[in-house]
C-alpha positions in Angstrom: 0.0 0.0 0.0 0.8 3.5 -0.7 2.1 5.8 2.5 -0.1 9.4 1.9 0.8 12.2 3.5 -2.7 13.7 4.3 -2.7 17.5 4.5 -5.0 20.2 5.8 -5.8 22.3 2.0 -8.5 24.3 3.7 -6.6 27.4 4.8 -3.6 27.0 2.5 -3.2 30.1 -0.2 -2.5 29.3 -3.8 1.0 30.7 -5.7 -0.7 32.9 -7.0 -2.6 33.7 -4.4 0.6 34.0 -2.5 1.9 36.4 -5.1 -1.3 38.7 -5.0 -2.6 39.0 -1.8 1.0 40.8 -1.4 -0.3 43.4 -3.8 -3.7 43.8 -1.7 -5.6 41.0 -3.3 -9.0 39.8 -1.6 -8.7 35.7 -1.0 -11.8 33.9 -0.6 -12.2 29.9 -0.3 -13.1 28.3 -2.8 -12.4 24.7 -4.0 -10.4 23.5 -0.9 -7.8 26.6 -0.5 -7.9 30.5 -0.9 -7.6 32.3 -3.6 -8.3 35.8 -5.5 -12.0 36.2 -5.5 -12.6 39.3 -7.9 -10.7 41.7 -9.7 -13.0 43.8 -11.0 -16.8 44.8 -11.3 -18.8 41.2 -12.0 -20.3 42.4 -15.0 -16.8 42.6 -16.6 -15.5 39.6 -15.3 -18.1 37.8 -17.2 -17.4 39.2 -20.3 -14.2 38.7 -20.3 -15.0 35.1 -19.8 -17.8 34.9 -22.4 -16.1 37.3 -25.2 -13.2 37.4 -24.9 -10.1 35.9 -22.5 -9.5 35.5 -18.7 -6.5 34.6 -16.8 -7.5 33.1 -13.6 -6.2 30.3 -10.6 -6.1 26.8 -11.0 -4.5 26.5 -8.3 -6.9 24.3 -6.6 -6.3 21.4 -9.0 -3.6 18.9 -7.6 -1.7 16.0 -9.4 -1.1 12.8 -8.3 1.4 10.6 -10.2 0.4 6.9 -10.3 3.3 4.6 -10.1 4.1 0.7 -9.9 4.0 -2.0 -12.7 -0.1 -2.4 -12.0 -0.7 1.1 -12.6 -2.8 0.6 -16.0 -4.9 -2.5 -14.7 -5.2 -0.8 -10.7 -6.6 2.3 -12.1 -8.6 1.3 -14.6 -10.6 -1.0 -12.1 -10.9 2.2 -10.0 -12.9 4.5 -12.2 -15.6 4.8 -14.6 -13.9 6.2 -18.1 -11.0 4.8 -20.1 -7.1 4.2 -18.8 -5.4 1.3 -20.8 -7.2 2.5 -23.9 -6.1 6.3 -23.4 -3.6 7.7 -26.2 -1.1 9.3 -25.8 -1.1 12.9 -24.4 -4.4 12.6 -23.2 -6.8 12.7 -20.3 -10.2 11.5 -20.0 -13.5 13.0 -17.2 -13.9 10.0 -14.3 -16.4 9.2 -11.8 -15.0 7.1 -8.6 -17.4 5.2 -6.8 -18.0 2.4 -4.0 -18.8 -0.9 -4.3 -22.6 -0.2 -3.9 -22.2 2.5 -7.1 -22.4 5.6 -5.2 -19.9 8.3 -6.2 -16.7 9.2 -3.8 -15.6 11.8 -6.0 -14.8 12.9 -9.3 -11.0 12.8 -11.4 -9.1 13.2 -14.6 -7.2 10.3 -15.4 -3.7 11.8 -17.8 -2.0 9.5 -20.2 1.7 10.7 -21.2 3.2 7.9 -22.9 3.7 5.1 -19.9 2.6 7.8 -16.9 -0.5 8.0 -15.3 -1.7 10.7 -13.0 -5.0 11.7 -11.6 -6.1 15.3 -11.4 -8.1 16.2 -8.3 -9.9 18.9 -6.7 -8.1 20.3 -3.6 -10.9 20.2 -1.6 -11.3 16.4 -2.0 -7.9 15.0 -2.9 -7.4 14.1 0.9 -10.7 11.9 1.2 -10.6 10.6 -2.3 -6.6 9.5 -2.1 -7.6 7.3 1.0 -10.7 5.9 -0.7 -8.2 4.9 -3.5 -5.4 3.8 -1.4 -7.7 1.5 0.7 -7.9 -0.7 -2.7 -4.2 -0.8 -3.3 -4.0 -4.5 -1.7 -1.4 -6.8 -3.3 -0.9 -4.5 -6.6 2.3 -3.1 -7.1 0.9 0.2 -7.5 2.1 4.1 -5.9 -0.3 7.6 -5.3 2.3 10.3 -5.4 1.4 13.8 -4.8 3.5 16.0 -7.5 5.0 19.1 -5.6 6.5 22.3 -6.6 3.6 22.7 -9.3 0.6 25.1 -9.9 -1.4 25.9 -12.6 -3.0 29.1 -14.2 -6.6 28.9 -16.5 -7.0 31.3 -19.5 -10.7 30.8 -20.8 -12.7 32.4 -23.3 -12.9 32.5 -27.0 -9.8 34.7 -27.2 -7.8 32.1 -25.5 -6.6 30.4 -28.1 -5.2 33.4 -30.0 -3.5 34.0 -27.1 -1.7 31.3 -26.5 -0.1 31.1 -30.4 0.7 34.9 -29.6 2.9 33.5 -26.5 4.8 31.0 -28.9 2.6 28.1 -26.7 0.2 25.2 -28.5 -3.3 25.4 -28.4 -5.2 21.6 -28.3 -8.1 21.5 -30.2 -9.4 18.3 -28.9 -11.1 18.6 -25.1 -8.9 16.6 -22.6 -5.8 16.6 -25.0 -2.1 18.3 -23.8 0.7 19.6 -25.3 4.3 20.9 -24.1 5.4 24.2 -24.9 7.5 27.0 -23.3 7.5 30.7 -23.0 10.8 32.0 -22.9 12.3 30.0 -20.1 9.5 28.9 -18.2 8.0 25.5 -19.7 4.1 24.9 -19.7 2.3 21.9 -20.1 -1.1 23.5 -22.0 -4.4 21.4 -21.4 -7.5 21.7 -23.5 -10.5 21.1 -20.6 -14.0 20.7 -20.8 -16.2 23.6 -21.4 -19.5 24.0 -23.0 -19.8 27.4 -24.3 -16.3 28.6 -24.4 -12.8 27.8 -24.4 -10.7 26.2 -21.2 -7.4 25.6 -21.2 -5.0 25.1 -18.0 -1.5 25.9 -18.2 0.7 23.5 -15.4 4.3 25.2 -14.6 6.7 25.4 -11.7 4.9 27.5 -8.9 7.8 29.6 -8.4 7.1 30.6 -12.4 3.0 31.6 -11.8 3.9 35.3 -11.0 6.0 35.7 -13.9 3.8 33.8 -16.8 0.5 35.7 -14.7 2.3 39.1 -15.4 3.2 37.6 -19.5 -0.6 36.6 -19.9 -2.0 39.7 -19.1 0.0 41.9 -20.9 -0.6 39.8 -24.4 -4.3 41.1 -23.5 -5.8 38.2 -21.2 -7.9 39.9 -18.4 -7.9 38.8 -14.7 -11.0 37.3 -13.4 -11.2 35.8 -9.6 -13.1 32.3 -8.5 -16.5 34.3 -8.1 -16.9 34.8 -11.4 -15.7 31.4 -12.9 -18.2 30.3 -10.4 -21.0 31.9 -12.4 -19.5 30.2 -15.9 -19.4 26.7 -14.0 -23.4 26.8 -13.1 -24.4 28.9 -16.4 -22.0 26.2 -18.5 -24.0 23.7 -16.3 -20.7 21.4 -14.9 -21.4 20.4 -11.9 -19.2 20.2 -9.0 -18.4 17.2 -6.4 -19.7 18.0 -3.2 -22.2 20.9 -4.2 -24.2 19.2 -7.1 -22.8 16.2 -7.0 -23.0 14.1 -3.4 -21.7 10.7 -2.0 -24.9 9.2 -2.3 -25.6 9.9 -6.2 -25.7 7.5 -8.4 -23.4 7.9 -12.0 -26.3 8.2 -14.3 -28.0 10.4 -11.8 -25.4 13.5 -12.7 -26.2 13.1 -16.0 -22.4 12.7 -17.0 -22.3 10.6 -19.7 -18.5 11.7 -20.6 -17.6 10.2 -17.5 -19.0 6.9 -18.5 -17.1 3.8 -20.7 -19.8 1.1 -20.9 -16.8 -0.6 -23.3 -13.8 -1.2 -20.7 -13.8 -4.3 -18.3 -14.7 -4.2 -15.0 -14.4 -1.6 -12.1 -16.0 -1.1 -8.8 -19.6 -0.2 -8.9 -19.7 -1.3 -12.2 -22.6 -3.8 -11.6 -24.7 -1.0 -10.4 -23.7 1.1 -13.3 -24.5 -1.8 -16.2 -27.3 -2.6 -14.3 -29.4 0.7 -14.4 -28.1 0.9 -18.3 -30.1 -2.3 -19.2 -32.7 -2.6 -16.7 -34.3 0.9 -16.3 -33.6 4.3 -15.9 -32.9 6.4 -12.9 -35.4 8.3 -11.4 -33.9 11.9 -11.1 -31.6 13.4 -13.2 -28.6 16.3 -12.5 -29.8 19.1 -15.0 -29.2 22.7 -15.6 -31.7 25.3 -15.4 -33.3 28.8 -16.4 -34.6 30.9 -13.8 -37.3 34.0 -14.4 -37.4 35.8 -11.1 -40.6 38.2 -10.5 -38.9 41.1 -9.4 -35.6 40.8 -11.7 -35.2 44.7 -10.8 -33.6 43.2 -7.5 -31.2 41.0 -9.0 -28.7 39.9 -8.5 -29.0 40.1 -4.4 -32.2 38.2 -4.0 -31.7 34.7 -5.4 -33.1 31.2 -4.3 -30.3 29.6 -2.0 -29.1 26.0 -2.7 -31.7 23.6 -1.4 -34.4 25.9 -2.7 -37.6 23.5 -4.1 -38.9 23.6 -7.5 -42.4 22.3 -7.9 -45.0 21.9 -10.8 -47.1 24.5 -11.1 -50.4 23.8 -9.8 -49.5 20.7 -8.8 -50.8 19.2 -4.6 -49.3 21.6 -1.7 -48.0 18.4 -0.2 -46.5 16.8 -3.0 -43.1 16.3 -3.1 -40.7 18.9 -4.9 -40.1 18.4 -8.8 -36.3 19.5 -8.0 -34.2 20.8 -5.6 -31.7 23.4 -6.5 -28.2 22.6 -5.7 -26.0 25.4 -7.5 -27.5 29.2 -8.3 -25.9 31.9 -10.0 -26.7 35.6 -11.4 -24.8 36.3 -14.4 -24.3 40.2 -15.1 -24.3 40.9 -18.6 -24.6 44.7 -20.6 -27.9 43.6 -21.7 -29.5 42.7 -18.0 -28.8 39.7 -15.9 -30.0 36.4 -16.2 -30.5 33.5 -13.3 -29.2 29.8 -14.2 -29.1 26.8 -11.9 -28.4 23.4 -11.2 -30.4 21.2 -9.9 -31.7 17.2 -9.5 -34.8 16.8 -11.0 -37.4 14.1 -10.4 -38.6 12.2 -13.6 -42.0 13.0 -13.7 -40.7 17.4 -13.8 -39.3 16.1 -17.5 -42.2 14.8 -18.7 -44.4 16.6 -21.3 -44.2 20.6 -20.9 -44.0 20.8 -17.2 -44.7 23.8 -15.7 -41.7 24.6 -12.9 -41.9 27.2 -10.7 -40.1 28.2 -7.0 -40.7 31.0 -4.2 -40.0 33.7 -6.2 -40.4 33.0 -9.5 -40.6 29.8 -12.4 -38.0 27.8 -13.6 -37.7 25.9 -17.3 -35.1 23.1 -17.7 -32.1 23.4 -20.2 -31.6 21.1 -22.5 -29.2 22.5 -24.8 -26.5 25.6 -23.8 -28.1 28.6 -23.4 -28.0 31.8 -25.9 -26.3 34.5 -24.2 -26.5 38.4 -25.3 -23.8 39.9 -24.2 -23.6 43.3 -25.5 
């Protein structure tokens, strides 16, 4: 078994937010450890992500390097998506659940030739490195956490323009990762998942952030804090492990399909993931959704809290929610701001045209991304 050193991430600052809280930045928690929470007026922040390009922490994302001759066969019995089957300089979205199919958190695995390594959330890596390690039994197989590394985000549909201006490669293929270098600091450039705009994480030395930060913002990228890539995450409708997503979820519940490889052999919780795929459906799913407030003049301070009930309209006083809302966000825009959501939804809300509404206003389920004015 693998000795893990298990930390406390909670109050720990990012580099960069090591680097800026010097110069008078405001931290905030967010994703397991502090980091810059705005830079400027919401409205812009937004815009920048939706029009044009932001520069923003990743530092919340840590590596784990997966070592030992069992590495391909351990981890691929460990999560949901592909591992032996990944190419090279690649990464793939995972679900990692218990034996009774309930989800203990969420990864990207990272193919680079013969090396493995999982990419985890800060605010879980401690919990979900112990689930893991509990299952290392006779496999020659090591979780190592990388050190000494960070990593910046530059998002929008300017992103990529940047990054060829800097001399650096731009994937075009989510989940794909190339090397490349500006001047002497090298960068490892990820393509992520994003459903309305660009994502791309840049991975470098730590003691390199403040230099390539200062390098990405004066080839144009604009800084944006973890309040407004909050707003992208719920309007972009990803959900996130322990707010949307909870240990007693099932995988087809989330409605994460990308996370899913009904192809590869066996891994736990498996039998309760083939066994909803060819004997029924779930009855809930995670979806995103639109909300119309009544008094929108008092946006963006008076929004439904997480937990808030959706119900059908007209439906019994004593019947039992339609959904429950489990991430809400206001998004500022030029042209007025708009509400979105995510929340798990019971079957019988998606049948038909369903009329949703909550305390406060009514609600419509997205199925496709939403169009967004932003001028």
């Amino acid at each position: 078994m693998t000795e893990l050193a298990v930390s406390t991430e909670a109050t720990l600052a990012t580099p960069l937010a090591v680097h800026l809280s010097a110069q008078g930045a405001e931290l905030a928690a967010y994703r397991g450890v502090l980091t810059p929470q705005h830079f400027d007026a919401a409205t812009a922040e937004t815009e920048a992500l939706l029009t044009s390009a932001a520069v923003h922490d990743l530092g919340w994302l840590r590596r784990v390097a997966v070592g030992g001759e069992d590495r391909f066969r351990w981890l691929s019995g460990m999560v949901t998506n592909a591992v032996e089957a990944l190419p090279d300089q690649s990464g793939a979205y995972n679900l990692v659940l218990n034996a009774q199919g309930r989800i203990q958190g969420d990864v990207v695995v990272w193919r680079r030739g013969d090396t493995l390594a999982l990419q985890i959330e800060a605010g879980q890596a401690d919990a979900l490195l112990t689930h893991l390690d509990h299952y290392i039994i006779m496999d020659d197989v090591e979780l190592v956490p990388v050190t000494g590394e960070s990593t910046l985000g530059l998002t929008g549909p300017e992103a990529e323009r940047i990054l060829t201006t800097l001399g650096l490669p731009a994937p075009s293929t989510e989940w794909t990762v190339a090397d490349g270098a500006v001047g002497p600091i090298a960068v490892k450039v990820e393509r992520c998942h994003g459903s309305l705009v660009p994502h791309f994480a840049l991975n470098l030395a730590a003691e390199q952030v403040p230099t390539l930060w200062q390098t990405l913002l004066t080839a144009g990228a604009k800084p944006v804090g973890s309040a407004a890539l909050e707003t992208l995450r719920v309007v972009e409708g990803i959900p996130a492990y322990g707010v949307d997503i909870q240990s007693r979820d099932l995988a087809q519940e989330t409605s994460q399909m990308r996370a899913l490889n009904f192809t590869k052999g066996c891994y736990l919780g498996q039998e309760i993931v083939e066994r909803i795929r060819s004997r029924g459906q779930v009855h809930r799913h995670l979806r995103s959704l639109e909300l119309f407030p009544d008094n929108p003049g008092a946006l963006p301070g008076q929004l439904p809290e997480p937990g808030a009930e959706i119900r059908l309209t007209g439906g019994a006083a004593d019947a039992k929610a339609a959904a429950t809302l489990t991430s809400v966000a206001a998004l500022q825009l030029k042209g007025g701001d708009r509400v979105f959501a995510i929340g798990m939804i019971r079957a019988e809300a998606e049948i038909g045209d369903a009329q949703l509404s909550y305390a406060g206003g009514t609600a419509r389920i997205l199925y496709s991304n939403p169009s967004l004015t932003t001028a």
